[in-house]
N, C-alpha and C positions, 0 to 999 in steps of 0.2 A: 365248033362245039367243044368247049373243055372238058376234060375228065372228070369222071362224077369224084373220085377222092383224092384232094393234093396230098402231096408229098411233103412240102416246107412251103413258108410263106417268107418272103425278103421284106422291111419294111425298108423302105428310105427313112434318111434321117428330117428331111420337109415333113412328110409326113406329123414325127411325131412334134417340131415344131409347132406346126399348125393347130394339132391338137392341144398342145398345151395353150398357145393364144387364144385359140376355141374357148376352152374352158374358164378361162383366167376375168375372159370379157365376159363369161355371162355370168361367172362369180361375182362381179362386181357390181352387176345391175339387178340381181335374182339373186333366189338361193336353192335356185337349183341343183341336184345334188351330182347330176351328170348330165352331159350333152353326148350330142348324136349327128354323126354325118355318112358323106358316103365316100366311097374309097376308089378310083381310080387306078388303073394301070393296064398288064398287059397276063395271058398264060403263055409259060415255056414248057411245055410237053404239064410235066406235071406239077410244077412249079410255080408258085403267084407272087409276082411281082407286084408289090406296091408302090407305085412313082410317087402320088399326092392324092390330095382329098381337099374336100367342101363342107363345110357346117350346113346345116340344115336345121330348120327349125322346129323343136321338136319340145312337148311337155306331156307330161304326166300325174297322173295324181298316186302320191305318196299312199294313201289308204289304200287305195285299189289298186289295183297293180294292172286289172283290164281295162284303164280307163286312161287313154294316151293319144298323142296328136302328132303327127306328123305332114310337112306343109308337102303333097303332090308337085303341084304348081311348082313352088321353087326350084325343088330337084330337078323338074324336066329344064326349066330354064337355065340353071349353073350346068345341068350338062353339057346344052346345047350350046353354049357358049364355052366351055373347055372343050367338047369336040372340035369348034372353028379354030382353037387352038392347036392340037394335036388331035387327030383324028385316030392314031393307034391307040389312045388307050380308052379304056370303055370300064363301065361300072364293073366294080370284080365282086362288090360287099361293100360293108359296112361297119363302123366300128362303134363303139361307145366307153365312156370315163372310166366305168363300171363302179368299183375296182373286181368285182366279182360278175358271175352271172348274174341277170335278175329273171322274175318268173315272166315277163311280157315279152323276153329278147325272140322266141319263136317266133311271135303273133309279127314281130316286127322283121324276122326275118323271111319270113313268108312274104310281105308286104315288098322287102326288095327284090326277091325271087321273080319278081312281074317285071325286072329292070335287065337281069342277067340271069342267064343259068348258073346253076350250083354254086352261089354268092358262098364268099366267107367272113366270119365275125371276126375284129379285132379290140379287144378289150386291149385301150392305153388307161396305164395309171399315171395321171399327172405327177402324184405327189410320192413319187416311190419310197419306201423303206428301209431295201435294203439296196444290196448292189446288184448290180444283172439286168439284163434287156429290161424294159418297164409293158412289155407287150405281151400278152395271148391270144392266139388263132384257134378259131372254132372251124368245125362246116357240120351241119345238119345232116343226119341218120335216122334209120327208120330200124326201129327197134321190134323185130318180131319173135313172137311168145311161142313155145311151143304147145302151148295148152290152148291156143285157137282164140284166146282174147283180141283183143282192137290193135294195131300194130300204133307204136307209140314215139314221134318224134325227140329225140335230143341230139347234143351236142356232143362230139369228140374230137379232142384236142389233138392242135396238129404243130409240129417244131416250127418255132421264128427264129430270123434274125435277120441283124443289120447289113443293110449294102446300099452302096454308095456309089456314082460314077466319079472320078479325077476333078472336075468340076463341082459337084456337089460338096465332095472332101475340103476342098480350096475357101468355097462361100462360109460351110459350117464352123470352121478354123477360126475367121475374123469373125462371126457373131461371136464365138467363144471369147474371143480377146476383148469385143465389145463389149459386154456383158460384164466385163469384172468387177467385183467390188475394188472402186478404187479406193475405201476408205483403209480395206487391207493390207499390209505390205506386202512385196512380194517376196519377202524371205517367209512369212506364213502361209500365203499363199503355194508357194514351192513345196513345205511342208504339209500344206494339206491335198494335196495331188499325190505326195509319195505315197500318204499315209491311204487314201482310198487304191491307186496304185497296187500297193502291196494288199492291202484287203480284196482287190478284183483277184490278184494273182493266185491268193489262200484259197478264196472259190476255185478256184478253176485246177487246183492241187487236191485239195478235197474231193472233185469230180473223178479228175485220173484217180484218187485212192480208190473213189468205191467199184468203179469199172475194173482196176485188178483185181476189186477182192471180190466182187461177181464172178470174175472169167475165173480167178483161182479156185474160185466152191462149184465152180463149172453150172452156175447159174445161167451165163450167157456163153455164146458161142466165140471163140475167138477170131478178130477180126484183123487179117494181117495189117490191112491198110493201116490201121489205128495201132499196131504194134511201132508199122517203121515211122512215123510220125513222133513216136517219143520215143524210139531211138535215133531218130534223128536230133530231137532234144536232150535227151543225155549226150549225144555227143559234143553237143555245143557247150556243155557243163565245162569249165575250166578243172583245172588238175591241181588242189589246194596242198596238194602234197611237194608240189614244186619248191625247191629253194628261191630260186627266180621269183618265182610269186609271190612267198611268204616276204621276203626282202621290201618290193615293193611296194605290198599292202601296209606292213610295216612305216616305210617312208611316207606314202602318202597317208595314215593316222596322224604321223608326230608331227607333218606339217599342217594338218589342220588345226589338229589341239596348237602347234604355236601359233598359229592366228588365233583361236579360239583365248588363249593367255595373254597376247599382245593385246586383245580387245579390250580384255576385263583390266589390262591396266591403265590403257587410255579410259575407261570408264572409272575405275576408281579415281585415276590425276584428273579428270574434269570433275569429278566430287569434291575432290579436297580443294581445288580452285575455288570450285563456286562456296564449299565453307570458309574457306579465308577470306573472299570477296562479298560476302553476307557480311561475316563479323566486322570488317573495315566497314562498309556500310553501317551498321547501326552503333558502331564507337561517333563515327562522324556525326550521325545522327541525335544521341545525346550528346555531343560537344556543341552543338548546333543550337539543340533544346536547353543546357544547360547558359550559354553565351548572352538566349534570348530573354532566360528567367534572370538574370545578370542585369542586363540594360533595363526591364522594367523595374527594378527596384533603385536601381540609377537614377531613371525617371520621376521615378515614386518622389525619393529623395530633393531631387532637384526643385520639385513643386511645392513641396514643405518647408523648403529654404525661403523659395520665393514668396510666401502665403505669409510665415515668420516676420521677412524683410517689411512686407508692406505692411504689416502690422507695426511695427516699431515706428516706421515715418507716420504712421496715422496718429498713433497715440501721439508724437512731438507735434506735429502738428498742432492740434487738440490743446495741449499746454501750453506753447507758446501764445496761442489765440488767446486762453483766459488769462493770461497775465496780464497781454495788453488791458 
């Protein structure tokens, strides 16, 4: 029996592959505005592991928000067939496109509840916006009043993230490399990795700001573990005040700019080539058109001689005859 409230949920990265295939195919044949399947794996004390999941076939009506399908039958079958495959992992939840909550995900989280105890929601956004995990984990609470009203179920949000085994890490690496736009180069390519790169990193610097300046207004409590962690990153910080350093960084600038200089002059000397080799082309080109307009009047000429000539023998002709 799991714990009634997790602690963190790990997604694998199959996981959100799948989901995004999920979605992709029934974008294409529907316009369905999200899909729906269920989620697999394992509990470790308080923690949910997500290994992989199964689409399930599932619709809704837009207008109503109570009026939705979900196929029984299939799920027992996709389970009972991933059980003969691994038998440790068993339905944990369920997930859906989202990208938000919607008002029916209870009626339907209730519905899996009949599959596992204390199931959890994972809302994947295929089509992310910004940078950062593309996932959130729910699990269901019972909301009691103290005025003696109906106790009232929602949702409360619980931390994800990614993980991965050595294997997993290894497969996701070449779909990555598969995947690439080869129309790209890969000096843009390079550059657009630095450039998201450095925007993960800006998150995750803005994160540490606001956590010192909570713990500094003594909003939150301070947490040694999370202090020696970034002092262990500052201490990884280089020392710019080095001469040593500044020498080097120095050296390797001016030799990038002199490649960056050499470039731009083999790019200008192939300019100037290919304009000298244009202009040779089109002199050739009218000596060519001019040589051609030459000969047809040549020709002209030659047929006017000829036309002239047999005119003269006709007329002698012609007088000699009436003499006789």
């Amino acid at each position: 029996m799991p714990p009634t409230v997790p602690d963190k949920v790990v997604v694998h990265p199959i996981v959100l592959l799948s989901v995004v295939d999920h979605f992709n195919r029934i974008q294409k044949i529907t316009s369905q505005e999200r899909v729906v399947g269920v989620l697999l794996g394992s509990w470790h004390k308080k923690t949910v592991d997500v290994a992989t999941s199964f689409a399930v076939p599932f619709d809704e009506d837009d207008r109503d928000s109570s009026v939705w399908f979900m196929d029984h039958d299939y799920l027992q079958n996709m389970f009972a067939m991933f059980r003969k495959v691994n038998a440790r992992e068993r339905v944990i939840g369920w997930y859906h496109t989202g990208p938000k909550l919607h008002k029916n995900d209870i009626a339907v989280h209730e519905l899996v509840s009949k599959y596992c105890a204390n199931p959890i929601l994972a809302i994947v956004d295929p089509k992310p916006k910004e940078l950062g995990l593309p996932t959130d984990a729910y699990y269901m609470v019972e909301e009691v009043h103290d005025d003696g009203t109906p106790t009232v179920k929602t949702f409360e949000h619980i931390s994800s993230e990614m993980g991965a085994e050595e294997a997993e890490e290894v497969g996701v690496e070449h779909l990555l490399r598969d995947i690439q736009d080869k129309t790209v180069g890969s000096l843009s390519q390079q550059i657009t990795n630095q450039i998201s790169s450095l925007q993960g990193l800006l998150t995750h610097l803005k994160g540490i700001k606001n956590y010192l300046e909570l713990v500094a207004t003594k909003k939150l409590p301070i947490n040694h573990t999370i202090m020696y962690l970034l002092q262990d990153v500052f201490n990884l910080l280089p020392n710019l005040n080095l001469d040593e350093f500044s020498k080097s960084f120095v050296v390797k600038t001016n030799d990038q700019l002199v490649i960056v200089y050499l470039a731009s002059m083999v790019r200008t000397v192939i300019a100037l080539h290919n304009l000298i080799q244009n202009k040779i082309a089109n002199r050739e080109a009218e000596k060519q058109e001019v040589t051609s307009v030459v000969r047809k009047k040549d020709k002209e000429q030659e047929k006017d001689k000829n036309k002239d000539s047999t005119k003269d023998t006709n007329e002698k002709k012609q007088s000699s005859s009436e003499k006789k």
